[in-house]
C-alpha positions in Angstrom: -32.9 -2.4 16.1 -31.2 0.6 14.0 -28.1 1.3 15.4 -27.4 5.2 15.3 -24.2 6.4 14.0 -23.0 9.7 15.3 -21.5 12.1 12.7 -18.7 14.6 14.8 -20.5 17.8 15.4 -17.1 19.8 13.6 -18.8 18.4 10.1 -22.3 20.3 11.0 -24.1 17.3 9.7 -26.5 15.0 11.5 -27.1 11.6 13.6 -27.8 9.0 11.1 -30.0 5.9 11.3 -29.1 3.0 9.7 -30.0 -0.3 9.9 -27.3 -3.3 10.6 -26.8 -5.1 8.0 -28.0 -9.2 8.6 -24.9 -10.4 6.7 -25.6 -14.2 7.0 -28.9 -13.6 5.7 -27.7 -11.6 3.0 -25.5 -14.1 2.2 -28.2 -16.8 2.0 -31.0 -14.4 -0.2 -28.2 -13.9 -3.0 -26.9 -17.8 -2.6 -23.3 -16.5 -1.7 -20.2 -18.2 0.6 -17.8 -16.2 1.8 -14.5 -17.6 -0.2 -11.5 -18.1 1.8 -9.3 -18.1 -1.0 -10.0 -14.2 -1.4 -9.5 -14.1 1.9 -13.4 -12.8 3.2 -13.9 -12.0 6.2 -16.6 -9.4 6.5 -16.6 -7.0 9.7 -20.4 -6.6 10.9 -19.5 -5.6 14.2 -21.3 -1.8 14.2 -18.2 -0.5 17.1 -15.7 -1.9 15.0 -16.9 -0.6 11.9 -17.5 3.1 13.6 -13.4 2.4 14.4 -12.6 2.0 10.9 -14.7 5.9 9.8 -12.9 7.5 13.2 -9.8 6.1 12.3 -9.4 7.8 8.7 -10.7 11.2 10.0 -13.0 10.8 6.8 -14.7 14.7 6.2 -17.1 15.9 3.7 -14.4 17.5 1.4 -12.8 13.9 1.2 -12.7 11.4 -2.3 -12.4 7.8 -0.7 -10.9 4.8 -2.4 -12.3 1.6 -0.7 -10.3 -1.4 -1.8 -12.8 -5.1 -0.6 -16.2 -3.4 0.3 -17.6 -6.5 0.1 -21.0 -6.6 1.2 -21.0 -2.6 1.5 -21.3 -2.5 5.5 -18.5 0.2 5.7 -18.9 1.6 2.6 -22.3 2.6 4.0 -20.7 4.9 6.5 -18.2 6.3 4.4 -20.9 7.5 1.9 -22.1 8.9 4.8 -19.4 10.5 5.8 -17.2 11.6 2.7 -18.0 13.2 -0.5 -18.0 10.5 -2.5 -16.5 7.1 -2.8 -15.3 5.0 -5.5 -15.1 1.2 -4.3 -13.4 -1.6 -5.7 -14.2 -4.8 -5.7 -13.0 -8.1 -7.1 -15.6 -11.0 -6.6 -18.0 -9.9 -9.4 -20.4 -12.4 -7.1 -20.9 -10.0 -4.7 -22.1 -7.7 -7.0 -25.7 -7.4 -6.9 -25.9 -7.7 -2.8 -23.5 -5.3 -2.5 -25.5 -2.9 -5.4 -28.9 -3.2 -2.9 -27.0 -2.1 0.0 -25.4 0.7 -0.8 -28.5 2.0 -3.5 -29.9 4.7 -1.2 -26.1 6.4 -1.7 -25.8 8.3 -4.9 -22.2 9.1 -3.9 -21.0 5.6 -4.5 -19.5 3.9 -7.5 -18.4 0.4 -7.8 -16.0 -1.2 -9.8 -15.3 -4.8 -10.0 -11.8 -5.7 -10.6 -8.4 -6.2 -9.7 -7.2 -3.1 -7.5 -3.6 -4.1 -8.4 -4.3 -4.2 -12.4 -6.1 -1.0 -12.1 -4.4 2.5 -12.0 -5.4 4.7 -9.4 -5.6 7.6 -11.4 -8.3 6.3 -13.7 -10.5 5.8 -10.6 -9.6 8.9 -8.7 -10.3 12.5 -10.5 -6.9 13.3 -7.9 -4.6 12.9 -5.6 -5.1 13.7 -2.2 -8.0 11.0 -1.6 -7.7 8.7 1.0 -7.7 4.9 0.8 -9.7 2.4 3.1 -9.4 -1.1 3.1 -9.9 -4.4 4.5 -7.3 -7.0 2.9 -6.3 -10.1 3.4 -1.9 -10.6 3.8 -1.1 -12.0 1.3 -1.8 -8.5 -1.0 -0.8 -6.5 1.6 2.7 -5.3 0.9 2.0 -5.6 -3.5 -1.3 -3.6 -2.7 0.4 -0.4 -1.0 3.9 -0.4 -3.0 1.1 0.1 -5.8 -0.9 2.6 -4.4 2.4 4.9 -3.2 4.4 4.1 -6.3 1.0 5.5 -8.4 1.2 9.6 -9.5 -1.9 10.0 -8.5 -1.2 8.9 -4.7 -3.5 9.3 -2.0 -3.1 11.2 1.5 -3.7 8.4 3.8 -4.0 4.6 4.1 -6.7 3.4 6.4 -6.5 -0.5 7.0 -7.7 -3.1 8.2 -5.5 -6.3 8.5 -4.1 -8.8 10.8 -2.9 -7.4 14.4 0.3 -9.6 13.4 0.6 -7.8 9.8 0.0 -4.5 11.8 2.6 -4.7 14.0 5.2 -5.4 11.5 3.9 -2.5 9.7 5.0 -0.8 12.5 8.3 -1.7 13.8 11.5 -0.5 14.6 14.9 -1.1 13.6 15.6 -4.2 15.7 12.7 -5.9 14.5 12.1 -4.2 10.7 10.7 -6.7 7.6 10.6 -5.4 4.2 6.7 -4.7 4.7 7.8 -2.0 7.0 10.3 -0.5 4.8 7.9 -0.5 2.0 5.8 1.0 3.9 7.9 3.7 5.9 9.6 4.8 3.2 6.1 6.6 2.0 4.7 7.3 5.4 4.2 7.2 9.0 2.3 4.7 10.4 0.5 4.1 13.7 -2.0 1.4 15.2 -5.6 2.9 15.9 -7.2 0.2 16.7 -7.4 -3.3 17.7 -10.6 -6.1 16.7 -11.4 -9.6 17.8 -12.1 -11.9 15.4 -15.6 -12.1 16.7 -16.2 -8.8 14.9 -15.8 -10.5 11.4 -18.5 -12.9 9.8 -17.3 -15.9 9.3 -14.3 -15.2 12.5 -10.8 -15.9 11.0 -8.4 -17.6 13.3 -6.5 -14.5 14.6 -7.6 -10.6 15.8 -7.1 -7.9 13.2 -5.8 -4.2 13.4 -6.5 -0.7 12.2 -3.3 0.7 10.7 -3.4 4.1 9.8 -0.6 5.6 7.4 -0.2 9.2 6.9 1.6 9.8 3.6 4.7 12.2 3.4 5.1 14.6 0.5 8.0 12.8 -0.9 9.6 9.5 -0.1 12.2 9.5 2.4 14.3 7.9 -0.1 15.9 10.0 -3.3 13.8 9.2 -6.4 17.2 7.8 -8.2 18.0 5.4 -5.3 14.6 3.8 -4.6 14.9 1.1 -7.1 18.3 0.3 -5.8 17.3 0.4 -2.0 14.2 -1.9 -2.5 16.4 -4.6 -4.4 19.2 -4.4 -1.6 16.2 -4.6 1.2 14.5 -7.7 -0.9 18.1 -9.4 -0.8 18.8 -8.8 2.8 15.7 -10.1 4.2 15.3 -13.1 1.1 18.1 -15.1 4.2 16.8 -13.4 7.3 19.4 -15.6 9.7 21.8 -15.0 7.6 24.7 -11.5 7.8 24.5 -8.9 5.8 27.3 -9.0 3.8 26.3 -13.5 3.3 22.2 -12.5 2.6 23.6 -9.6 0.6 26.0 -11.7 -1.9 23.7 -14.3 -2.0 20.7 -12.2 -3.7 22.7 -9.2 -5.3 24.9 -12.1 -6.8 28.0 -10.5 -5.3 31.0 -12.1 -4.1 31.3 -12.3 -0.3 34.1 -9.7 -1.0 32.0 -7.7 -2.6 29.4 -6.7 -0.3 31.9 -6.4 2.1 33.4 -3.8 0.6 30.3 -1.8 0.0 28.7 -2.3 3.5 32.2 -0.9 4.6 32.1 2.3 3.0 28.2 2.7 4.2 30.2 2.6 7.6 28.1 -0.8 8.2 29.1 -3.8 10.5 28.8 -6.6 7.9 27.5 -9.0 10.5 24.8 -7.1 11.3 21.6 -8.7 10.4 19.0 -7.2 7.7 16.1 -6.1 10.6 18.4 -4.0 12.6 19.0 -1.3 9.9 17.2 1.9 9.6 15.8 3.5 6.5 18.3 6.2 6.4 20.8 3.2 6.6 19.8 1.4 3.9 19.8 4.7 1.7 23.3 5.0 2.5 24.0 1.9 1.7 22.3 2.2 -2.3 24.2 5.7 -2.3 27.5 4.1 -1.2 26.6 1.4 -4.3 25.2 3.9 -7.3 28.2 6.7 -6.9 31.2 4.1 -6.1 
């Protein structure tokens, strides 16, 4: 039965009919498995894919970069939705399936590669656009350091990913990772939505998340200490259990001496552990380092 997918009336557009996609049998016409070693898991749920469009706020005026379309079931809406969109994928396989789904869009181009050997500003014609995706965690964290390190950056990150990845996207000081410094450094970023794994053909193991990240206009970090704050971060969480000023020696290749001297003049209990600082105190810290 077509499943109707309501455009908001602020975009004057229309009620659009679209059939679900029969992903199995799709699957089966083009002799296709989904791979686990890429991680694919493709969302067919028609709610949960609505989520995803609602969550990005997704206009007409709007360039989107789709990162895993896969089999083309959201990439359906977006072209719906947005001006155009430029997807990306990486299993040449999926190709031709995903070519016949998305056909009666003539706002859509693929591309089949590696998102993170490709530079955004070759794909994009600028910045501004905004990013949707549905990745697996183990290219999470590379994935959007190279999207917000890029000159041509977009406006918001849209994606999908494990409810346990999105959390720690999330978190506070008390309970940071360096996937939520990498990410907070660039933006601000909030939990949408939540979806069961019965959402996803085939179901992974664990529920999934809609993490939204609106991007600042500048990093919270100074340009000349960002190299130096992400090296001190990767050394402080590389020996989580372990202080500071030990985790800090260990993978700046200090002496214990050392790093106590420069978490004391960033003011800084050395015994403190590497999740319980804040960005602006790890900025302080790479300041108190570069201008000793």
């Amino acid at each position: 039965m077509p499943i109707l997918y309501k455009i908001p009336e602020c975009y004057n557009l229309f009620v659009v009919n679209l059939e679900p996609i029969d992903i199995p049998s799709l699957l089966r016409q083009y002799g296709l498995h989904p791979n686990k070693s890429l991680g694919q898991n493709f969302l067919i749920d028609p709610s949960a894919l609505q989520q995803v469009v609602d969550s990005s706020g997704v206009s007409p005026e709007d360039a989107v970069l789709e990162i895993g379309p896969g089999l083309g079931s959201l990439t359906r809406l977006l072209a719906v939705r947005a001006k155009h969109v430029v997807a990306v994928e990486l299993d040449a396989s999926l190709l031709p399936a995903l070519q016949q789904v998305i056909s009666p869009f003539t706002n859509v181009i693929i591309h089949q590669g590696d998102i993170l050997s490709l530079d955004p500003a070759k794909l994009m014609e600028s910045a501004g656009y905004l990013v949707i995706a549905n990745i697996p965690y183990y290219i999470t964290s590379a994935l959007i350091r190279h999207l917000l390190e890029s000159p041509c950056q977009p406006e918001r990150l849209v994606l999908t990913v494990q409810r346990e990845v999105a959390e720690r996207i999330c978190a506070k000081p008390g309970d940071m990772s360096l996937l939520a410094l990498s990410v907070q450094v660039y933006g601000s970023p909030q939990i949408m939505a939540r979806i069961p794994a019965g959402a996803f053909f085939p179901a992974p193991q664990v529920d999934s998340a809609v993490v939204r990240v609106d991007l600042y206009p500048q990093p919270r970090i100074e340009p000349q200490l960002l190299d130096l704050f992400f090296r001190l971060a990767k050394a402080g969480f590389s020996q989580k259990r372990k202080t500071l000023r030990n985790a800090l020696a260990g993978g700046m290749h200090w002496t214990s001496g050392q790093a106590e001297a420069y978490l004391l003049a960033a003011q800084i209990d050395s015994k403190r552990r590497a999740e319980t600082l804040s960005i602006d105190e790890w900025e302080v810290l790479a300041a108190a380092i570069k201008f000793a």
